[in-house]
N, C-alpha and C positions, 0 to 999 in steps of 0.2 A: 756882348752882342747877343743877342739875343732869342729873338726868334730865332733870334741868333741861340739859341740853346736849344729848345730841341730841333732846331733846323738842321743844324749842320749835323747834327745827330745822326741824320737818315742814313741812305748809303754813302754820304759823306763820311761815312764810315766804312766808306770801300776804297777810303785813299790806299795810295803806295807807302805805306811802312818800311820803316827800314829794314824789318824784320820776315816784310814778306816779299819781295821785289825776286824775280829770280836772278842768280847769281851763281855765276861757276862755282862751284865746288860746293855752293853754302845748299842746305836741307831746307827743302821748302814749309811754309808752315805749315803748324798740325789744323789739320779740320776742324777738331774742336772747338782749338781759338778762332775759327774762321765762324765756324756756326757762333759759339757767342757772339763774334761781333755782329752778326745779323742779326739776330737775336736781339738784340738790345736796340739797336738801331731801328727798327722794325718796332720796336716797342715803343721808342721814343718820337719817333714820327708822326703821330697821329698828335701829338700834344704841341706840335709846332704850326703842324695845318688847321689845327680845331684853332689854335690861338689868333694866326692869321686871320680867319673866315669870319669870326668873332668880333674881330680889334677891339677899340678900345682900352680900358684900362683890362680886361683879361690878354690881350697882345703886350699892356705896359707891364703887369705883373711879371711877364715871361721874359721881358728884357733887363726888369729890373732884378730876378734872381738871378739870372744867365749874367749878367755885367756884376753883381758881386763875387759869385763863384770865379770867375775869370781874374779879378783883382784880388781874392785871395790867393788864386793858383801863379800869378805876376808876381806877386810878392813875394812868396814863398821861391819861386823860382830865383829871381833877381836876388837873389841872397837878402832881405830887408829884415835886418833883427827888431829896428825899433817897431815900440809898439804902437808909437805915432805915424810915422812913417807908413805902416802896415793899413791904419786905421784910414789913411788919405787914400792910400793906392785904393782900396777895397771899396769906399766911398765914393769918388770919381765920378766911374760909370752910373749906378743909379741913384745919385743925385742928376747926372745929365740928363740921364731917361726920363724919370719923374718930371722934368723942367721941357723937355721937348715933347711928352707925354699932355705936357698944361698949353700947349701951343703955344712955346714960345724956345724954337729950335736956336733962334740967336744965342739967346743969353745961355741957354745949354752950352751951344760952344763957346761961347766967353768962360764959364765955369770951368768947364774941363781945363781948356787952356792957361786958367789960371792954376786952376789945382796942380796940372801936373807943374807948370812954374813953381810953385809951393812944394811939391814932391824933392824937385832936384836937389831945391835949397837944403829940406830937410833930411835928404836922404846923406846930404854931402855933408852937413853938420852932424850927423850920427857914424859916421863911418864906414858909409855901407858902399859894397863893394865895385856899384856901378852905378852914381847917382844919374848918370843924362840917358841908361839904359832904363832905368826903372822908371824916370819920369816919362821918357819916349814911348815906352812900353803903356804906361797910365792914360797916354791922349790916343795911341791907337788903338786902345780898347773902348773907350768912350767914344771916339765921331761916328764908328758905325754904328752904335746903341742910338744917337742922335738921329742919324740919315734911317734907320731903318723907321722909327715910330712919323719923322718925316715923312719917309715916301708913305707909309701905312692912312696918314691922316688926307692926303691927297686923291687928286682924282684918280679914280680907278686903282686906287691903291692896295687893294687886296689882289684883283689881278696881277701887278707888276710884281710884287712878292709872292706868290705861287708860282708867278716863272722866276723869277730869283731862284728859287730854294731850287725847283726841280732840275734849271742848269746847271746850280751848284751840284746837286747830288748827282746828276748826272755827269758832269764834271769828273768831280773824284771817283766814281762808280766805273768810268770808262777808263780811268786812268790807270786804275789798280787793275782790271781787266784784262786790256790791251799792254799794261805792263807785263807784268805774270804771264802774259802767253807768249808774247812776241821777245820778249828782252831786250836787247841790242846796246847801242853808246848810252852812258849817263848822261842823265841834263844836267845835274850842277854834282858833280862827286865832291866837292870839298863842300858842299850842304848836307845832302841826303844822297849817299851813295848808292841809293835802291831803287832811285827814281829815272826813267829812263827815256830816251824824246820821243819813245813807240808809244810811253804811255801819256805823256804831255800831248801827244797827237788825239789819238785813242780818247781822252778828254774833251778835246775841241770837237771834234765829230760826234761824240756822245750829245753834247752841248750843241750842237747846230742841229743835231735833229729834236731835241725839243724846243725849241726855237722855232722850226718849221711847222711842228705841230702847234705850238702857241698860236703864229700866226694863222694859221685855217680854221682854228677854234675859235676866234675874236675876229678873224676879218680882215687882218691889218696888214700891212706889206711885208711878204715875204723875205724880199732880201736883206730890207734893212733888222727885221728883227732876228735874223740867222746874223747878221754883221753883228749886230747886240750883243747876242747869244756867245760868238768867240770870244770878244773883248769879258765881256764876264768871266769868261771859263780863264781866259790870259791871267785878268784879276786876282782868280778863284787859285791859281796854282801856284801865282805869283807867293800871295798869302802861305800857304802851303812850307813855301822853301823859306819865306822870311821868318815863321814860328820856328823852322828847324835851323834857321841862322842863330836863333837867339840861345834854343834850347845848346847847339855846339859851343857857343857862347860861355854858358853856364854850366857846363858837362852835364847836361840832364837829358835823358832818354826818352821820356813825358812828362808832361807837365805837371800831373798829377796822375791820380788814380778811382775816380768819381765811377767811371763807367765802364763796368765788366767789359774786358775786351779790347776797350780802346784806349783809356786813358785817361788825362782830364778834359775837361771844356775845352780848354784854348788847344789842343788837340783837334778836336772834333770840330770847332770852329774859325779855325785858321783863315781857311780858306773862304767863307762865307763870310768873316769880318770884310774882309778887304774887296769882294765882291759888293757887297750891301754898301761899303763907301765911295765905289768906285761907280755904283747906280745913279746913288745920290746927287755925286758928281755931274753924272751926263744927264738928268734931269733938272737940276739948276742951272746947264748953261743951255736946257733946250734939244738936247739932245738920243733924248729916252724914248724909246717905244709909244706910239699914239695910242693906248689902248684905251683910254678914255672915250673916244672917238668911235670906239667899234665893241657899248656893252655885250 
């Protein structure tokens, strides 16, 4: 995903870590690692709104190294020794991109869908350790690379993806926040033990108020783009605990190590994958933000 690259980049990089969540007895984290990760995030951000505002093939360029990087970091993760195997996973996404890039989001997803079918086969003829996780993994990294240069080539498409990102990052931003300060019950402890419903909350509220702002800036109806706004963030967290589902999965603590600080892509992009599919979604059946309506 792409934009999903340096998008979720931002202070989506202020998710709840397992590492920094507060916790009885555990040592909060050092500053250091906290300034890096703003740091970089902060650095990265401007390369996902300049690509945004641009679209185009400089928005496909950014989807399509963002969706390789992500299918290396799958691969590797999912334990994938072959070297065909590895070559499909990595493939996938931009091939999709490129194909929904050419305006023709159909057959993107017909591709992906096949690929990862092609994934399973071959991952389960190689002997690899989780062939319907690696292929599963292969088509949820591809729909949002498809959905996002979709919504991008659509009306009003660069707006709707500026608020994407920004509820995204606001999202994880509030979540890490309001985690860390408040603590209290875990959301899911047998996922991510550090994540907590102060900061799943703390999230959605971050998240509805730029939603509220969205709406006064374009014109558009308050409540329903504040109800948008949740369901994203919902999305956006959801994503979050299901990369830390996969990672507990495969006893791996990040997915890579790409980005001082934070980690890999699929990391930093968790959450905005499954946001960016979940937009997609409620703009095909009608039910996405009228921002077209209100330049």
């Amino acid at each position: 995903m792409a934009a999903t690259a340096a998008t979720a980049l931002p202070l989506a990089q202020a998710k709840e870590v397992e590492d920094t969540a507060p916790r009885a007895g555990a040592a909060r984290p050092r500053a250091g690692g906290l300034k890096l990760r703003l740091a970089s995030a902060f650095v990265l951000m401007p390369f996902a709104i300049a690509a945004v505002w641009f679209g185009g093939w400089a928005l496909a360029a950014l989807v399509v190294l963002a969706a390789a990087g992500m299918g290396w970091e799958w691969a590797r993760l999912s334990g994938v020794a072959s070297g065909l195997v590895r070559a499909a996973v990595i493939a996938a996404g931009p091939a999709a991109a490129l194909l929904a890039a050419a305006s023709a989001p159909l057959y993107a997803l017909l591709l992906a869908a096949a690929v990862s079918v092609g994934v399973a086969a071959l991952a389960r003829d190689a002997a690899a350790p989780a062939p319907v996780w690696t292929a599963a993994g292969t088509l949820w990294l591809s729909i949002p690379c498809i959905a996002l240069l979709w919504i991008a080539a659509g009306e009003a498409g660069r707006l709707l993806l500026l608020w994407l990102f920004a509820v995204v990052w606001a999202s994880d931003a509030g979540a890490y926040a309001f985690g860390r300060a408040l603590g209290g019950p875990r959301l899911a402890p047998r996922l991510s033990p550090n994540k907590t419903w102060s900061g799943a909350l703390g999230g959605l509220a971050c998240a509805g108020i730029i939603g509220l702002a969205a709406a006064l800036i374009v014109g558009a109806a308050p409540v329903a783009v504040v109800a948008l706004s949740f369901v994203l963030s919902g999305l956006a967290q959801g994503g979050d605990l299901a990369e830390s589902l996969a990672k507990r999965r495969f006893g791996a603590k990040d997915s890579g190590a790409l980005i001082p600080g934070h980690g890999g892509l699929l990391d930093r992009l968790d959450s905005l994958l499954t946001a960016t599919a979940g937009l997609g979604a409620l703009l095909l059946l009608g039910w996405g933000p009228n921002f077209a309506a209100h330049p």
